[in-house]
Each structure stands twice: as structure tokens, then as C-alpha cells.
NUZADO-642673 format. One record per residue (C-alpha): residue in three letters; x, y, z. Coordinates in pm, 1 decimal. Each point is the difference from the previous one (the first is absolute). Example, Ala and Ser with C-alpha at 12.3 -4.5 7.8 and 13.67 -1.06 7.14 Angstrom:
BEGIN
code ALA; X 1230.0; Y -450.0; Z 780.0
code SER; X 137.0; Y 344.0; Z -66.0
This chain:
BEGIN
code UNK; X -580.9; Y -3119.9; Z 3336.2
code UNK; X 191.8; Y 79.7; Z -326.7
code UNK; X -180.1; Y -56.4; Z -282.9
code UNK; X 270.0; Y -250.7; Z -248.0
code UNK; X 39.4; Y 188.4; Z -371.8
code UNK; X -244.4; Y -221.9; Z -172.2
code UNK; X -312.6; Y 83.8; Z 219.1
code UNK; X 90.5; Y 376.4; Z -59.7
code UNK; X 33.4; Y -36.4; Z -390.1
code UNK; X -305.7; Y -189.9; Z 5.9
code UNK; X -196.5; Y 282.1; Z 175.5
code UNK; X 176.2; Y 261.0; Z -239.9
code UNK; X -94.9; Y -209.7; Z -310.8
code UNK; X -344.6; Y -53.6; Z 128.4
code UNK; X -103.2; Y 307.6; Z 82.7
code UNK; X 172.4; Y 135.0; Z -347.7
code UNK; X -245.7; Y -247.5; Z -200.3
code UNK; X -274.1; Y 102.3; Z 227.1
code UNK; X 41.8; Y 382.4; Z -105.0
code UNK; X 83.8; Y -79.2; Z -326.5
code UNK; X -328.1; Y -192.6; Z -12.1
code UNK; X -198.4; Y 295.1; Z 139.0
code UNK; X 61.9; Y 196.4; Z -243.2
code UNK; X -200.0; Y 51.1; Z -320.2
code UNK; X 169.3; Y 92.7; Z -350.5
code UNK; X -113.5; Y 406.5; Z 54.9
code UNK; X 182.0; Y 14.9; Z 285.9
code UNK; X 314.1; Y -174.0; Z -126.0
code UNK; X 8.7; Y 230.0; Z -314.7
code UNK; X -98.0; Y 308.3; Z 217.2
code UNK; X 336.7; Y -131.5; Z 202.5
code UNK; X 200.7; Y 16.6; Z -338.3
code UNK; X -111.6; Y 288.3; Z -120.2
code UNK; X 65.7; Y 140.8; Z 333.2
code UNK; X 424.8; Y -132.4; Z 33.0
code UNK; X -8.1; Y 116.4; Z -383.8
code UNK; X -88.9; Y 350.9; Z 49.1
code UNK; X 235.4; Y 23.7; Z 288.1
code UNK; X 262.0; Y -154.6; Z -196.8
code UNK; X -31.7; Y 241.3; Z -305.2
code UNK; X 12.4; Y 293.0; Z 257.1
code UNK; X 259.3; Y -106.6; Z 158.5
code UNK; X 194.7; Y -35.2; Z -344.6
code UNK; X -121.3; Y 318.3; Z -115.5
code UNK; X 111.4; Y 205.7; Z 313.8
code UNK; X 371.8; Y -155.6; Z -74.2
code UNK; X -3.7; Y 117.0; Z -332.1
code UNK; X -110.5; Y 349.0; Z 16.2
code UNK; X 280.2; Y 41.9; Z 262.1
code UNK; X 222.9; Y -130.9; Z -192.9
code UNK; X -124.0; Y 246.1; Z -318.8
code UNK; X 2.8; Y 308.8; Z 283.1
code UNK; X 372.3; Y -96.2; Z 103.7
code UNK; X 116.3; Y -17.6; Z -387.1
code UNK; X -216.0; Y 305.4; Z -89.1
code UNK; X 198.2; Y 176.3; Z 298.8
code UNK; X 330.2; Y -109.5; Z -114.7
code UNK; X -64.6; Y 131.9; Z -363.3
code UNK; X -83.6; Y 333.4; Z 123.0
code UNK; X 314.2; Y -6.2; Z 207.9
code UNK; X 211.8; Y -53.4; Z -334.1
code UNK; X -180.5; Y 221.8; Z -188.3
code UNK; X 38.4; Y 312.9; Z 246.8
code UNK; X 340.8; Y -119.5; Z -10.2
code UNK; X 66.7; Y -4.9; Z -385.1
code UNK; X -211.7; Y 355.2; Z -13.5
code UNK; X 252.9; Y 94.1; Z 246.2
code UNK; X 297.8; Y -101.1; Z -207.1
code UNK; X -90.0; Y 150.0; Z -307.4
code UNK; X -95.0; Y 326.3; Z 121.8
code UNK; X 364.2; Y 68.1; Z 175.9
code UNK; X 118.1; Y -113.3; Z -345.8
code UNK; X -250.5; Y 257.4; Z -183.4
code UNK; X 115.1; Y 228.2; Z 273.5
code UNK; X 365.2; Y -26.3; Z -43.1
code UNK; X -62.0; Y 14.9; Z -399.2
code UNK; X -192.4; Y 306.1; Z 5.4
code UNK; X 264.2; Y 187.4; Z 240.3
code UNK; X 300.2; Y -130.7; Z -233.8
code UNK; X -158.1; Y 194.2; Z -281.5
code UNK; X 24.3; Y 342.0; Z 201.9
């Protein structure tokens, strides 16, 4: 037999009141603290790789521009001879 939508909400809601009601105001700060911390992990890990990509891209132009101005220094220098 199929259970209609109502009886099945009402067993959700119940048994979401009952475990709500189970639990004591340690536990449910404990549980904050806990999705907090993962959250500020998670945040931090998507930052630093964001700093690591940009820090790789600046090295990249700056090998680049050290590049560039020594052929210039280079062509200067033979010019003079």
C-alpha cells in the first residue's frame, strides 16, 4: 500500500521534531561549530589556490619581462662594439 504525501510528511516532520528534541544545546553548538570549521576550510582551500594560481602567473610575467630586457641590454651592449 502507498503511503498518500501527507502521512509521509507527517513521519518526516515528526521524526525531525523528535531529533531536534533529543538534542541538548552542547550538542547543537558542537554541530555549528562543526559545519563552521568545515565551512572556513573549505573557503580557505579556494583561496590559497586562487593566491598559488596568481602567484604562478606573476612569475610567468616576470621571467618574461627579465627576458625582454636582457635581449634589449644584449643588443645595446653589442651596438656599442
Amino acid at each position: 500500500m502507498i503511503a498518500d504525501k501527507y502521512t509521509v510528511t507527517s513521519y518526516i516532520t515528526n521524526g525531525a521534531v523528535a531529533l531536534f528534541g533529543a538534542l541538548n544545546l552542547e550538542f547543537i553548538m558542537m554541530f555549528i561549530g562543526l559545519i563552521l570549521a568545515l565551512v572556513t576550510c573549505i573557503t580557505n582551500y579556494y583561496f590559497r589556490r586562487r593566491q598559488d594560481k596568481r602567484d604562478v602567473e606573476e612569475a610567468a610575467r616576470k621571467e618574461e619581462y627579465h627576458e625582454v630586457r636582457m635581449e634589449i641590454h644584449n643588443r645595446d651592449f653589442n651596438k656599442e662594439d
